[in-house]
N, C-alpha and C positions, 0 to 999 in steps of 0.2 A: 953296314953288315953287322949281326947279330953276334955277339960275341958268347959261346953258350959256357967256353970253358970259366969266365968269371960270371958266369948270373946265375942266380937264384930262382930253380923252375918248380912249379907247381905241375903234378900231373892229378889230372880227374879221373876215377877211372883204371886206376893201376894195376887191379889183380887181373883185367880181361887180356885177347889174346896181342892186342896191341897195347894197349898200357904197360904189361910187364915186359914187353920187347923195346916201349921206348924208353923206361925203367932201365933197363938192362943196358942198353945204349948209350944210356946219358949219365950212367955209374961207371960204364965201364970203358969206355970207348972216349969219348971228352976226355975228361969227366967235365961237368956242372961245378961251378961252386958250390952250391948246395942242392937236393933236391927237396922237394915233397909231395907227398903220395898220399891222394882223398881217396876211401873206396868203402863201400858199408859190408865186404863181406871181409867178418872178421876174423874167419879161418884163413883164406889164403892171404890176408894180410900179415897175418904172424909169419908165413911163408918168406913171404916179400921179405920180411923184416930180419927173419933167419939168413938170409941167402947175401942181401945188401949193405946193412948196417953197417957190417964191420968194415967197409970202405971210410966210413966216417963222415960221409958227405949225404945221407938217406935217411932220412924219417919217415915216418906214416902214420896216418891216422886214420881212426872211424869216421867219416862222413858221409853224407848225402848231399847231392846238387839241388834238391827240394828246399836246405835249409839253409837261406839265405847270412845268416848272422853266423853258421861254423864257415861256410866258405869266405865270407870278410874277412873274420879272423885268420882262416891260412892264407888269405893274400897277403898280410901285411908285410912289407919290403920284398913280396915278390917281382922280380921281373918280367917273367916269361910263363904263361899258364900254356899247357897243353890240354884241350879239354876235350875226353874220349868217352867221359861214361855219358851212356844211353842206355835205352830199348833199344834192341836190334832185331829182334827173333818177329817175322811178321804176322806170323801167326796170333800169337801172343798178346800184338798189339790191336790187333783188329779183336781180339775178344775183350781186350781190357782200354778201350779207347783213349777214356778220360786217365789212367795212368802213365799212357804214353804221350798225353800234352803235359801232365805232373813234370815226368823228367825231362823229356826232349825238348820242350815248348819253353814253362816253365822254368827247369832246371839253367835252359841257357839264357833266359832273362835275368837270375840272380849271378850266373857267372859274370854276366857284361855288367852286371850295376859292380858287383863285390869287386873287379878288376878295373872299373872307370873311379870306384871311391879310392881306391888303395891308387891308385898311379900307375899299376903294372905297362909294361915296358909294350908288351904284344902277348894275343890270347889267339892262339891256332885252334879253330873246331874240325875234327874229323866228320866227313859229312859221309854219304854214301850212292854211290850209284842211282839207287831207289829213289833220289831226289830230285830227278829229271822225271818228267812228265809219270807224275807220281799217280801209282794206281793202287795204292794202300795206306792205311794209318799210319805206320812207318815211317817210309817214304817221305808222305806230305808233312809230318812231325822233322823230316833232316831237311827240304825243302824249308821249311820256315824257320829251321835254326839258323842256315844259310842266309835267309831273308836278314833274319836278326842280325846274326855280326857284321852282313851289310851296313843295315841302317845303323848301327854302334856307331861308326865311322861319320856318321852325318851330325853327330851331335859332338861330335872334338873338339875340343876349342886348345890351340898352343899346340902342346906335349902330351896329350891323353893318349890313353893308348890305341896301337893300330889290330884291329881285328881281323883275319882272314878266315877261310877255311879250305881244305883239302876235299879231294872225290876220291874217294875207293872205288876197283873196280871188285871182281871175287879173291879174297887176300887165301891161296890155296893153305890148309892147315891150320888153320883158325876154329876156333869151335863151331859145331854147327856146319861147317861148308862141306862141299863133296868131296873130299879126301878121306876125310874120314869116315864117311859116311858110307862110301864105296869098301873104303878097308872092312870095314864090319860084316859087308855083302855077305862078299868076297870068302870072308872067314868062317862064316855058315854055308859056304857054298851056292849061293845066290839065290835069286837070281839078282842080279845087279838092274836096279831099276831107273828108269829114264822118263821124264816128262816127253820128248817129244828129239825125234832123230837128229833134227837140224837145229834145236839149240846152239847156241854161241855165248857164249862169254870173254871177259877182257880178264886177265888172270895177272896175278903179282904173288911172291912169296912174305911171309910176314917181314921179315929184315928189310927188303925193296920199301914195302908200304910204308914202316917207321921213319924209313930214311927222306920218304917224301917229304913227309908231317915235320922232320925236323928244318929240311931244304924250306921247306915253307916260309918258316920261321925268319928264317933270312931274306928272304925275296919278296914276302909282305909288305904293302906301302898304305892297304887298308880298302877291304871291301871283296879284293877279289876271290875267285874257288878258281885252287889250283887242281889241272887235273895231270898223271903223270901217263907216260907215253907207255903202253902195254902191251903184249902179245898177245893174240886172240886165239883160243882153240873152240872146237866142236866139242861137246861135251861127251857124246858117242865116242869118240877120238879117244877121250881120255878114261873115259871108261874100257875102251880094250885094252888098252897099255896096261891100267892099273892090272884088268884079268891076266894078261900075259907076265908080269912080274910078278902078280903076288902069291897067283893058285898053288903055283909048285912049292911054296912055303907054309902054304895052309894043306899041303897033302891033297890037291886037287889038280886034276889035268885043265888047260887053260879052254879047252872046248869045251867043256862039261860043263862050265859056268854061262847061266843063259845071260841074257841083257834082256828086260821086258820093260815093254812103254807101257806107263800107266796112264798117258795124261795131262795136261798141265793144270795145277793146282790156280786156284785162284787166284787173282791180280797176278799170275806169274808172267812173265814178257817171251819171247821165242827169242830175243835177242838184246841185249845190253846198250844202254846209252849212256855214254859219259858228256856229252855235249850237246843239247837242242841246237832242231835251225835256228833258233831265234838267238839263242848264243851266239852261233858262228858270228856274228854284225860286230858283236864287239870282245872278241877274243883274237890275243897275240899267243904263237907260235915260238916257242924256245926250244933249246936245245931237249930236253929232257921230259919237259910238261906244255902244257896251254895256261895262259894264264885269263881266265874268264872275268874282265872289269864289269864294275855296276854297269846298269842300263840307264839309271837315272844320272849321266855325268852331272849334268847340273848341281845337284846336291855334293859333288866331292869335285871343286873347280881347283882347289886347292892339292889334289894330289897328281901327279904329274904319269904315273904308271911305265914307268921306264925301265927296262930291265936289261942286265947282262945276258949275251946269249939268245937275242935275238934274232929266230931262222923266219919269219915272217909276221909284218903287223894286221894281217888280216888273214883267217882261217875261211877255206871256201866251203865247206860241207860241215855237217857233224860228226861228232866221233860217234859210230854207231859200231857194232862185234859185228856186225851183220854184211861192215860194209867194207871191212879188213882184212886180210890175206889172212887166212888159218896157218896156223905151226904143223906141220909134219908130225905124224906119230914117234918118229926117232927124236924129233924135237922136243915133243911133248916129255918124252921116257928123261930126255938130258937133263931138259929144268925141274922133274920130281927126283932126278937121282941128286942133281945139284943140291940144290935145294934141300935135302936131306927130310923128303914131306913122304917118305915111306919105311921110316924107323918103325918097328914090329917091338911088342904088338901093341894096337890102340887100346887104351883101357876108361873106356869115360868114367869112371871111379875116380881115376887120376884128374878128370875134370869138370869141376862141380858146376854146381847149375846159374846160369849166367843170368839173370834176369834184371839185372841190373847195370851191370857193366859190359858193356862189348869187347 
């Protein structure tokens, strides 16, 4: 078991909407022995550095995952890397190809060398939904980062470190995701726009996700992607809710705000995969998550995959949104009031442009 309150963690990635939440996590909550925080946007890392420091146990620096030789140097006596920056936005990537193999591709080939030269202990990659039967540059970019801390693991020899990675399903309140994006509608009076009626998605709040990524951390043995166990909503679903709470704060009666389908944008899915069939063959069943072993055992005979909290060693379907009991609109309403993911008002001023970190 990973002991986080005396190790030394490296996070990639730190000013995005999961970096500064497992930032926030692992200063305040552990704490860490020590942390440090790589991120190349050097406004919100003065933030970071404002808000943490004076814990005593938090540094930061400028970096990039492109430049192999600053990340060597922040691993040195590191233990534990969490590594989150990427391209995320898909759009983005499909116009700028070759800079989302730069970072995502790339970027995690210098993570696993700088962390295999230094010693570190274990490097958790945050992967993404999109990397199941990938139908974007994106996607196929977290799919092959996946690949990579895979195959990391085939090249260990003793004590080198153990690489896994984690699955996101939509982390609600994250930049970019539909919470926000609805609040804004919403705020102009809509209409509140939809790709397609029967959308599904698999949904978690940011704290839930972080807490995966760290659970990870411990139950890693090298190779597998953890995926964590999620509620599924309709995204129509969550779209009325949001109109019936939020109109009457923005001065609008909750009828009066339309919902118009526009469509589904390009490589977009009608519904969410966190697990192929081809998966289900060699995925075990836990209390909390799936844990997805390599395909190729052969190359890792040496890791034995055993885990606490074992509800079944063999999964018989995949996890699909499509193929899961929807949450009730009262449900839906409980986990955004929980959750605290309709504090007023959104201000994207408040949050600068991601293009680098997720």
């Amino acid at each position: 078991m990973t002991d986080l309150t005396k190790s030394r963690v490296l996070v990639t990635g730190c000013c995005g909407t999961i970096g500064n939440e497992l930032v926030r996590q692992l200063v305040e909550t552990f704490p860490v022995g020590e942390l440090i925080g790589i991120d190349n946007n050097e406004s919100e890392l003065f933030f970071l550095e404002q808000r943490f420091a004076p814990a005593g146990i938090a540094r930061f620096f400028l970096g990039d995952v492109r430049d192999h030789e600053k990340l060597s140097r922040a691993m040195r006596g590191v233990d534990i890397v969490f590594h989150v920056a990427a391209f995320k936005h898909v759009i983005l990537c499909e116009r700028s190809p070759m800079e989302a193999v730069q970072t995502n591709i790339l970027g995690m080939s210098n993570v696993i060398q700088a962390a295999t030269d230094n010693g570190v202990e274990k490097v958790i990659f945050t992967s993404s939904d999109k990397a199941v039967n990938p139908t974007s540059v994106m996607g196929t970019s977290k799919l092959m980062g996946e690949r990579l801390m895979t195959a990391a693991n085939s090249n260990r020899r003793g004590n080198g470190p153990v690489f896994a990675s984690t699955r996101f399903g939509n982390v609600l309140g994250s930049r970019g995701s539909v919470v926000p994006i609805f609040t804004e509608q919403i705020k102009k009076g809509g209409p509140v726009t939809l790709t397609d009626d029967k959308m599904t998605r698999f949904i978690m709040s940011i704290p839930q996700a972080v807490r995966m990524v760290i659970d990870s951390a411990s139950m890693a043995q090298g190779g597998e992607v953890f995926i964590t166990k999620m509620p599924v909503i309709r995204i129509r679903d969550l779209a009325e809710v949001m109109i019936r709470l939020l109109a009457p704060q923005f001065g609008y009666k909750a009828q009066d705000i339309p919902i118009e389908i526009i469509g589904m944008k390009p490589g977009e899915k009608l519904y969410e995969e966190l697990m192929s069939h081809e998966e289900t063959r060699r995925s075990q069943e836990l209390t909390d998550y799936f844990a997805v072993v390599p395909a190729f055992r052969s190359l890792y005979e040496d890791i034995s995959y055993e885990y606490e909290g074992v509800v079944s060693n063999s999964v018989d379907r995949p996890y699909i949104s499509a193929e899961e009991a929807l949450m009730s609109q009262n449900e839906i309403e409980r986990f955004l009031l929980d959750n605290n993911l309709l504090e007023l008002p959104f201000d994207h001023a408040d949050h600068p442009d991601e293009r680098y970190w997720p």
